[in-house]
C-alpha positions in Angstrom: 10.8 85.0 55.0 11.4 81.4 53.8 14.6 80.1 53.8 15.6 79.2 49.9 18.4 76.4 49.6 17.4 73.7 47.2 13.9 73.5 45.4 12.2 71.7 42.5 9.7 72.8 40.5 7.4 72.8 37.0 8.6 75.2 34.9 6.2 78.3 32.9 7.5 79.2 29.5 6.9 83.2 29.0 8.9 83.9 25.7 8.7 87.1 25.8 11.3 90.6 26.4 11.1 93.4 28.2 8.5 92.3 30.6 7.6 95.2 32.7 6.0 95.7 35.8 2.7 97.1 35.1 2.4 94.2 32.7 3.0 91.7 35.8 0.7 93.4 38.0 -1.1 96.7 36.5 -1.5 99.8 38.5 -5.1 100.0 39.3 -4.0 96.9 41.8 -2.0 98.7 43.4 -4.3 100.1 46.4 -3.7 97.5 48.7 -1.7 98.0 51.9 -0.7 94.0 52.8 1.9 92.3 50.6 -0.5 89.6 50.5 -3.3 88.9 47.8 -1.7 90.1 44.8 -1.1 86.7 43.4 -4.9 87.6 41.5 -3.8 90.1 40.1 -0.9 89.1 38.1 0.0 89.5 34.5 -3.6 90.2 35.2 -4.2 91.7 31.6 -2.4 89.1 29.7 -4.7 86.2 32.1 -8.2 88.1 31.6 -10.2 90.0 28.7 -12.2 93.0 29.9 -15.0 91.0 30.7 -13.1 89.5 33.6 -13.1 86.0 31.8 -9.7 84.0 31.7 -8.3 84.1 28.0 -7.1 80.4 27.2 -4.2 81.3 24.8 -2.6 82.7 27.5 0.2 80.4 29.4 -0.8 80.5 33.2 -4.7 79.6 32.2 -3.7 75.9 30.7 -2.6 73.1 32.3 -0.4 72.1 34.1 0.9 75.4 33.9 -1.4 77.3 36.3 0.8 75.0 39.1 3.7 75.9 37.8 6.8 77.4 40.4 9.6 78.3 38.0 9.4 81.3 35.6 11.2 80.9 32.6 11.1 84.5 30.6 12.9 86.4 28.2 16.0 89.1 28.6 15.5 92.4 30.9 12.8 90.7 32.8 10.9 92.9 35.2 11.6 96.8 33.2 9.4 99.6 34.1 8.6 101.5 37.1 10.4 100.4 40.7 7.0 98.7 42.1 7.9 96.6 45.1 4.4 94.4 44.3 5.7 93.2 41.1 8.1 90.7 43.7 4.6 90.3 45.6 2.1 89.4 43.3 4.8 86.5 41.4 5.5 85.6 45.2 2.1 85.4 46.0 0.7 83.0 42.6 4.0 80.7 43.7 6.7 81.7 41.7 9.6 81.1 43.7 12.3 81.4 41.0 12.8 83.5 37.8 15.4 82.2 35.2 16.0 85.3 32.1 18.9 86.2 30.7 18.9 89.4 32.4 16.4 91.6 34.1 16.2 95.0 35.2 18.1 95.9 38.4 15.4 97.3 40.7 13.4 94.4 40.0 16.4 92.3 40.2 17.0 93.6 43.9 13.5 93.7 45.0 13.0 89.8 44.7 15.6 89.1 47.1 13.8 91.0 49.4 10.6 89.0 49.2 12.2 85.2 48.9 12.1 85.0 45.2 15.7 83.9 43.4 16.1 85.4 39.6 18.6 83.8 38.1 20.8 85.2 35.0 22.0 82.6 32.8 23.3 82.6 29.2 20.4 83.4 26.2 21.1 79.9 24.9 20.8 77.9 28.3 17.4 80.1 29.0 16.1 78.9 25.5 17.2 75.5 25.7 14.7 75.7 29.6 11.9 77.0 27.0 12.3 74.7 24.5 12.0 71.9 27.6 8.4 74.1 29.6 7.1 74.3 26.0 8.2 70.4 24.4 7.5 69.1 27.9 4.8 70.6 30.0 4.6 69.9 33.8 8.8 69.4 33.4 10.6 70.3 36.2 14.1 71.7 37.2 16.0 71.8 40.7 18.0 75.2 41.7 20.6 74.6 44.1 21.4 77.9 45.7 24.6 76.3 47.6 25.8 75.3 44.3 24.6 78.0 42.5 23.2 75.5 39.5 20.7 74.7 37.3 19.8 71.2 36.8 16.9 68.6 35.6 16.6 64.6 35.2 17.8 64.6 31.2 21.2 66.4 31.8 20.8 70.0 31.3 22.8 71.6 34.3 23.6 75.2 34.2 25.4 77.4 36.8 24.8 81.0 37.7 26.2 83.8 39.7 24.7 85.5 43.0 26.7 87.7 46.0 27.3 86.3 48.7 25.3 88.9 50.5 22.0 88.3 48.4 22.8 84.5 48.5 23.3 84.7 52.5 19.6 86.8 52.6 18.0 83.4 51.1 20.0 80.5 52.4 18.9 82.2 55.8 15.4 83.4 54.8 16.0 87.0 56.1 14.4 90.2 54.9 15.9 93.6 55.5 14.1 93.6 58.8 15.9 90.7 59.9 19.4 92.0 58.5 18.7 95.0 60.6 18.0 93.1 63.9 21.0 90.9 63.4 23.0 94.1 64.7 20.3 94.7 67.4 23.4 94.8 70.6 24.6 97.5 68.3 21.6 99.5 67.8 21.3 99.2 71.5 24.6 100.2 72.7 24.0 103.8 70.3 20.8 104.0 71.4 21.9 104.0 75.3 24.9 106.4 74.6 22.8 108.7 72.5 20.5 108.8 75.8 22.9 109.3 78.0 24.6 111.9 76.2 21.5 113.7 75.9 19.9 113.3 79.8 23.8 114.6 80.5 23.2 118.3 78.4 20.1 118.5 79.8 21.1 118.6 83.5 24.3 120.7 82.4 
């Protein structure tokens, strides 16, 4: 997983509540086995009419949004069902950060197991980022994850609140996987006594 510490990007203005995830990627998408390729497929019913054509009121099918890294969206961002590929398919388009003043806690947790950072801040600093997408396409704000703040090139500067275990997870780009492994001698050292205990019964 890519290691998260400080990162600049365009920001995408989606004023709207209780996004959930069958709106960011609907469940007929959901056959896939690889994490990979869902980027297509999100908020694919807001991006596409049922002919399959792109609808042009629709934020990511304008420019200079459709290049846009930084999610700006509205509170309890990410309700619904527990669907790991909701993390995916925003990963996937190149969203690497979602700033809402609150989203919902499965959601919440499955980002930081896919590189993505959601970021709770206060309803008025999140409108005062969706005043600047909207006012300002193309605009860009920097995340520092060290200093856990918000910040652009006009002097809006927020900070925000993470664990220092989620916050460890993307400073050093590690999945659960890799959590795991750090303890490998461990897992080892269990896995050798378990043996041994077990090769001992069987010749008793």
């Amino acid at each position: 997983m890519r290691k998260f510490t400080t990162f600049t990007g365009g920001m995408v203005p989606l004023d709207r509540a209780n996004v959930d995830t069958d709106a960011i990627v609907p469940k007929q998408f959901l056959k896939r086995v690889e994490r990979s390729g869902y980027g297509q497929f999100l908020f694919h019913d807001w991006r596409f009419d049922e002919e399959g054509k792109e609808r042009s009121d629709f934020v990511l099918n304008q420019e200079p949004y459709r290049q846009s890294s930084i999610l700006v969206a509205g509170r309890n961002f990410g309700s619904g069902s527990s669907r790991e590929h909701a993390p995916w398919a925003l990963a996937d388009y190149g969203i690497r950060v979602i700033v809402a003043p609150s989203f919902a806690d499965i959601f919440h947790n499955n980002c930081f197991k896919n590189g993505l950072l959601p970021i709770v801040l206060q309803p008025g600093e999140v409108g005062t980022l969706m005043k600047k997408a909207i006012q300002i396409p193309g605009g860009e704000v920097t995340v520092d994850l060290e200093q856990q703040r918000v910040f652009d090139s006009e002097g809006f500067e927020a900070s925000f609140s993470i664990t220092a275990f989620l916050k460890k997870m993307l400073l050093e780009g590690l999945d659960d996987i890799d959590l795991s492994l750090e303890y490998s001698e461990y897992i080892d050292q269990y896995e050798n006594s378990n043996r041994f205990y077990y090769s001992t019964k069987e010749v008793l």
